[in-house]
C-alpha positions as CSV (number, residue, x, y, z in Angstrom):
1,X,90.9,314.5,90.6
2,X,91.8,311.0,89.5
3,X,90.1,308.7,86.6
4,X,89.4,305.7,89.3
5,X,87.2,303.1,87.5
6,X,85.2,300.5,89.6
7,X,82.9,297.7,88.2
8,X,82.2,299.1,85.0
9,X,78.0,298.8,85.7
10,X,77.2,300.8,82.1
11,X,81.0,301.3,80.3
12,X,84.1,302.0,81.7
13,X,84.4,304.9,79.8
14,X,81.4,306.5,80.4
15,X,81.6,305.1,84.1
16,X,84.9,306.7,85.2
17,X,84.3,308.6,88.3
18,X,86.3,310.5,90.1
19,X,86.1,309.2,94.0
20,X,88.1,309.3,96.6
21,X,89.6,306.2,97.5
């Protein structure tokens, strides 16, 4: 499981999801 953070919509803390890719 790895912390891969996208456009951060809300916070990129709160907003890091795991997803494959």
């Amino acid at each position: 499981m790895r912390e891969v953070r996208y456009e951060p919509l809300a916070s990129p803390k709160s907003f890091a999801l795991a997803l494959p890719g």
